[in-house]
C-alpha positions in Angstrom: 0.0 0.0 0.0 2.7 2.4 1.2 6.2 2.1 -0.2 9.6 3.7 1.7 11.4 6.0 -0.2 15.2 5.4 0.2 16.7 8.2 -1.9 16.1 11.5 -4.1 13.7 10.6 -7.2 15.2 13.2 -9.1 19.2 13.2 -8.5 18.9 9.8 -6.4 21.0 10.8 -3.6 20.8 9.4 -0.4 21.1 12.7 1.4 18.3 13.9 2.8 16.5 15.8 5.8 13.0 16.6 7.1 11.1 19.6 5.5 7.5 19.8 6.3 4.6 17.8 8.2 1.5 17.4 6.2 -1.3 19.0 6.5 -5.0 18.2 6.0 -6.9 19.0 3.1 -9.9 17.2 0.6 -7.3 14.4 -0.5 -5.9 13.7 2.9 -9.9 12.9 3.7 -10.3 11.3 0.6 -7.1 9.1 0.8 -7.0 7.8 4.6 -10.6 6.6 3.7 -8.9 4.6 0.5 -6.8 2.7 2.4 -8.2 2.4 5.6 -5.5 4.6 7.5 -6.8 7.4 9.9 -6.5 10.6 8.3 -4.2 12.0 11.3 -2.2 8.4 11.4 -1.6 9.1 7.8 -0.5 12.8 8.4 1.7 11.6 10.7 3.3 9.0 9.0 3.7 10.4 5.5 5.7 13.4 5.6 8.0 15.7 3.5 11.8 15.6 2.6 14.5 17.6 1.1 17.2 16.9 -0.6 20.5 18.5 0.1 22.0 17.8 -3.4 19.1 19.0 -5.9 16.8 20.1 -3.8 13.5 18.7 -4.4 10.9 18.0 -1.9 9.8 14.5 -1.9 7.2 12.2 0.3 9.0 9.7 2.7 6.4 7.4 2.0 4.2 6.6 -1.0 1.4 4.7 -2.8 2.2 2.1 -4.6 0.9 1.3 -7.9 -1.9 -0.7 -7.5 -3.0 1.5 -4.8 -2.5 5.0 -7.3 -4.0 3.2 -9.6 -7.8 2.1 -7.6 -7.3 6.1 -6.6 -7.0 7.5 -9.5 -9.5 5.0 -11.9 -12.3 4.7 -9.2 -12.4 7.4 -6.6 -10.3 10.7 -8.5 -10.2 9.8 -11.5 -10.9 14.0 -12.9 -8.0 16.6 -11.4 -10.2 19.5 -10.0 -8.8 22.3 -12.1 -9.6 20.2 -15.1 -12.8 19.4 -13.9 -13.6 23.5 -13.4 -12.0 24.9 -15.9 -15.0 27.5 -17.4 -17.3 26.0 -15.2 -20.3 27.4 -14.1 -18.8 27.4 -10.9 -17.2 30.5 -11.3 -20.4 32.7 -11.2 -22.8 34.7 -9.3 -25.2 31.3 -9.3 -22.2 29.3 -8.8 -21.4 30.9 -5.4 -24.4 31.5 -4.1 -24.7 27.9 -4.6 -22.1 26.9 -2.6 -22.5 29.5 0.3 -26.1 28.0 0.9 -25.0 24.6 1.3 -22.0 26.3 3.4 -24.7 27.5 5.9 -26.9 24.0 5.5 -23.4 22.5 6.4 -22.8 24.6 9.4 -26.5 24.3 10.2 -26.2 20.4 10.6 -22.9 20.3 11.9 -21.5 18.1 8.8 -17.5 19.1 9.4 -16.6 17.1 5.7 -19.2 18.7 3.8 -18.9 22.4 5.6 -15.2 22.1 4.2 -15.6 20.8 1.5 -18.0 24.1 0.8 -15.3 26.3 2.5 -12.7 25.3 0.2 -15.0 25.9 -3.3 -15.7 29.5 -2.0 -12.0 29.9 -0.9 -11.4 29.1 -4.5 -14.0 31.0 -6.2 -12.7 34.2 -4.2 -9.2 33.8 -4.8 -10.2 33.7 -8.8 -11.8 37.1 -8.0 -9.4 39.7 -9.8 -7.3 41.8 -7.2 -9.3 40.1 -4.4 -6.5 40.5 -2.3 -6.8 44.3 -2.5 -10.5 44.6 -2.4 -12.6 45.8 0.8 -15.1 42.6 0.6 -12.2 40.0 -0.1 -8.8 41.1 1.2 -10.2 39.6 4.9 -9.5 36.4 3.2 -5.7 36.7 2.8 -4.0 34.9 5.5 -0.2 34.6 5.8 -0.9 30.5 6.0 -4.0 30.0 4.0 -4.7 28.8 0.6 -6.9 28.7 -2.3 -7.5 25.0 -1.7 -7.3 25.0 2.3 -10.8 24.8 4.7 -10.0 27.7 6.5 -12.5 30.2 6.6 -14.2 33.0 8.7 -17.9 32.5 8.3 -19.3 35.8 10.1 -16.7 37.6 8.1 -17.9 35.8 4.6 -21.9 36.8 6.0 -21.2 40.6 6.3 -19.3 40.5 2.5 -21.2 37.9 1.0 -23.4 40.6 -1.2 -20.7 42.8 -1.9 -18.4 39.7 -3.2 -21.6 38.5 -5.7 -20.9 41.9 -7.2 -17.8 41.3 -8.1 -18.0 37.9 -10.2 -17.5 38.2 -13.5 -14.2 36.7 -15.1 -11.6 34.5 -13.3 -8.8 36.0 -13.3 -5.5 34.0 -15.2 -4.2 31.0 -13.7 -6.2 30.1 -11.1 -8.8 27.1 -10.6 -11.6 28.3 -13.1 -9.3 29.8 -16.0 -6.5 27.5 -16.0 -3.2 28.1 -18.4 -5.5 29.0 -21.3 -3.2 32.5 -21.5 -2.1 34.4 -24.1 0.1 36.7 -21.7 2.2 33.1 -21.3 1.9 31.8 -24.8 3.3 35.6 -26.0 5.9 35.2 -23.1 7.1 31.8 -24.5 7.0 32.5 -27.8 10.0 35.6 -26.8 11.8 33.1 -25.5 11.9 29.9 -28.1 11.1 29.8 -31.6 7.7 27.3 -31.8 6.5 25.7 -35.0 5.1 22.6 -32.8 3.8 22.6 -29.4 3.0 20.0 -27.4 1.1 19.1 -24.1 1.1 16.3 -21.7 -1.1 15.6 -18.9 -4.8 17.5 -18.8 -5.8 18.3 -22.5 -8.2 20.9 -20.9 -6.7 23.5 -19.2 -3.7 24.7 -21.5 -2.7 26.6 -24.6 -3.7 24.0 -27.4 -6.3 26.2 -28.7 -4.4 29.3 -28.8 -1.2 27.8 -30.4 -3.9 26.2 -33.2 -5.0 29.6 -33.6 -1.6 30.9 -34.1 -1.2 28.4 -36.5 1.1 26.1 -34.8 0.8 22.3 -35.5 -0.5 21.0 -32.0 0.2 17.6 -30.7 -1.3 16.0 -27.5 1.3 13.5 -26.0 -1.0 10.2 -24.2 1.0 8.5 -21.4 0.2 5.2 -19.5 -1.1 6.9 -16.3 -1.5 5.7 -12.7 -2.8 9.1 -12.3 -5.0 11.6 -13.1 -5.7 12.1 -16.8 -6.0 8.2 -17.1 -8.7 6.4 -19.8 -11.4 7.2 -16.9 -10.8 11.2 -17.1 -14.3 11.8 -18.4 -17.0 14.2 -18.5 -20.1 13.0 -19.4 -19.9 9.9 -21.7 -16.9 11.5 -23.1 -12.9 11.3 -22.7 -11.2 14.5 -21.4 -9.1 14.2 -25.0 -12.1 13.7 -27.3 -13.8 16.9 -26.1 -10.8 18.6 -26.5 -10.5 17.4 -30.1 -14.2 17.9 -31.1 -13.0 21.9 -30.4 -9.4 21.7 -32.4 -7.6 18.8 -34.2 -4.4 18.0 -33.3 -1.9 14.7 -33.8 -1.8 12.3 -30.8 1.5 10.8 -30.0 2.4 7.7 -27.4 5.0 8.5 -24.6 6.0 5.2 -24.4 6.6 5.0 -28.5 9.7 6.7 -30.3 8.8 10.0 -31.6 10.3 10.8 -35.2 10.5 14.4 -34.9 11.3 16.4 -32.0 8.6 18.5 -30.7 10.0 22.6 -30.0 8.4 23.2 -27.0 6.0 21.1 -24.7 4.1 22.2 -21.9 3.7 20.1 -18.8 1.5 22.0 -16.2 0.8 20.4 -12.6 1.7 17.5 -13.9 5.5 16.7 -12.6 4.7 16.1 -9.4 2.5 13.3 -9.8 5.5 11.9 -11.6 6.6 8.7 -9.5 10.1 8.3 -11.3 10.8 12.3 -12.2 14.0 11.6 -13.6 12.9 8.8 -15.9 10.3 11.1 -17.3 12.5 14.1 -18.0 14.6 11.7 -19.9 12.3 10.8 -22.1 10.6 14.1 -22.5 13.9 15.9 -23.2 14.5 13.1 -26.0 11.3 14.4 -28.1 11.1 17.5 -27.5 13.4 20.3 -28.0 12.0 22.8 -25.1 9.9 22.1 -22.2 7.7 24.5 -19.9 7.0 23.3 -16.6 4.7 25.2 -14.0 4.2 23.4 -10.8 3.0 24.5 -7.3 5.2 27.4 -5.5 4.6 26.2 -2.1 7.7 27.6 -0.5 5.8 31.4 -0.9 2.9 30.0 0.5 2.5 27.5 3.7 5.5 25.7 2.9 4.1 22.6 2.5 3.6 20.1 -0.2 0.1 18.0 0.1 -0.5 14.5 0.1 -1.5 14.5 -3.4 1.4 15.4 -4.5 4.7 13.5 -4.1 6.9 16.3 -5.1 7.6 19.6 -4.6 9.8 21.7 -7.5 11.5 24.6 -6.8 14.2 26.9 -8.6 16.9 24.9 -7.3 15.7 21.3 -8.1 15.1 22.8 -11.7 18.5 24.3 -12.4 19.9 20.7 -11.1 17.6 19.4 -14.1 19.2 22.3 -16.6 22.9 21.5 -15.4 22.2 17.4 -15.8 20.7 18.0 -19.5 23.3 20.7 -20.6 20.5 23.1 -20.8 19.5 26.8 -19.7 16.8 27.8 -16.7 14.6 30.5 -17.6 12.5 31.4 -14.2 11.5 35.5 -15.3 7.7 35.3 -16.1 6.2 38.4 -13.8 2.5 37.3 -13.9 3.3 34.6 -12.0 5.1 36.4 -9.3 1.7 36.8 -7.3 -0.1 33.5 -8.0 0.2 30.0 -6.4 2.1 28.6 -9.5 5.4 29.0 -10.7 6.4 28.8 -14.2 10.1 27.4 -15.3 11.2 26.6 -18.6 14.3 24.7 -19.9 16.0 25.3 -23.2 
């Protein structure tokens, strides 16, 4: 169920020392209840590493295949940005939604579904455009809290609640309900690499396919063999995550596993890397077939300094630049938009 981890996944060292306890959130509920741990007994026995040589945070402890595998096919088989990506969610109907069944939560003192509700509003908030400097939504910013966290002041969200319907209209870029569908990031790559293909790996949905399409790029959608999200049970409705995608633009599908005749110029791999049991397998390969890659992953150390359960790494500008130095390669780590947000975007050349 659980495996030991005895060294770096990335650089394989053996050098290691503590970083971060875990802390709880949806998929620390979700999991403990998949394999019959206690949520605190698993808190307390999964935790998070550092190590001293690249730099990469990494779990002490972690699921083993045929456990990721009932996780991610049965029980999570749809990543939640994915999953909300131009939902409804995002709107004044959307929210007012989810703050009545906060209150019919609170009213019948259901703790999982009152955080569950506190973490959808969290989210919807912190979408809000320059909510952190707004009257009815700068109460929200805590030195510790996240988008995705349960923490939340209910009197405070009753007195703003009308004020914050107001202010609904677009998500702004990057977060939960907008994804990486940006052309301020496909501009800023484009300055930095030349781009006749692109390429994406991991959730279909939320990135720049369309817009490099548009820009008359030829697009290609890279499948991998996952234990993971983004598997063959990613589906909305009665269809696959990768057929709606291609019903709205057509682009060439590609096996990771297979040799790939031409190199690809540039692929981007967002929130995907650390999922990635064997990181440094997968950067092999994905440095063989494509020319540039654009990784953005989670920038906990800005945040709460911690790396969730779902996640078995953590990536920051250190473990990267080991990655540019192993590959003979350059770090580029300069995109400003990002400087503010809970993602960080890095991209090797």
């Amino acid at each position: 169920m659980l495996s030991k981890i005895k060294k770096c996944p990335l650089c394989k060292s053996r050098k290691y020392e503590f970083f971060s306890k875990l802390k709880k959130n949806l998929y620390s509920e979700i999991l403990s209840k998949i394999v019959k741990i206690e949520e605190e007994k698993l808190l307390n026995k999964i935790e998070n590493k550092i190590c001293k040589n690249c730099g990469l945070v990494f779990k002490n402890y972690w699921f083993n295949d045929e456990t990721l595998e009932k996780i991610y096919k049965i029980h999570i088989p749809i990543h939640p940005r994915g999953r909300d990506f131009k939902s409804k969610l995002f709107s004044k109907s959307g929210f007012k939604r989810e703050y009545q069944d906060l209150l019919k939560a609170k009213k019948n003192n259901n703790i999982e579904l009152f955080q569950k509700h506190s973490r959808t509003i969290k989210s919807i908030i912190f979408s809000i455009p320059k909510y952190k400097k707004l009257k009815s939504t700068k109460w929200i910013t805590k030195k510790l809290s996240r988008s995705f966290d349960p923490i939340l002041n209910l009197e405070l969200l009753k007195r703003n609640f009308s004020d914050i319907l107001k202010l609904i209209d677009k998500p702004e870029e990057f977060k939960r309900f907008s994804g990486y569908e940006s052309y301020s990031l496909w501009t800023n790559l484009l300055s930095k690499v030349k781009v006749k293909t692109y390429g994406e790996i991991g959730c279909p949905r939320w990135g720049l396919l369309e817009i490099a399409k548009k820009d008359k790029k030829k697009i290609v959608f890279i499948e991998k063999n996952e234990k993971n999200f983004w598997g063959a049970k990613c589906i909305f409705g009665n269809k696959s995550c990768i057929l709606l995608k291609e019903e709205k633009v057509s682009f060439k599908k590609i096996k990771f596993e297979e040799n790939c005749s031409e190199k690809i110029d540039l692929v981007g791999i967002f929130q995907y890397l650390d999922h990635v049991r064997n990181p440094l397998q997968f950067l092999n390969k994905i440095i063989k077939i494509s020319k540039n890659q654009a990784f953005i992953v989670d920038k906990f150390k800005d945040f709460d300094n911690t790396v969730y359960i779902q996640h078995f790494t953590g990536w920051s500008k250190k473990s990267f630049s080991w990655v540019a130095k192993k590959f003979k390669k350059k770090l580029i780590n300069n995109f400003d938009k990002f400087k503010k947000t809970e993602n960080q975007l890095f991209l090797i050349v």
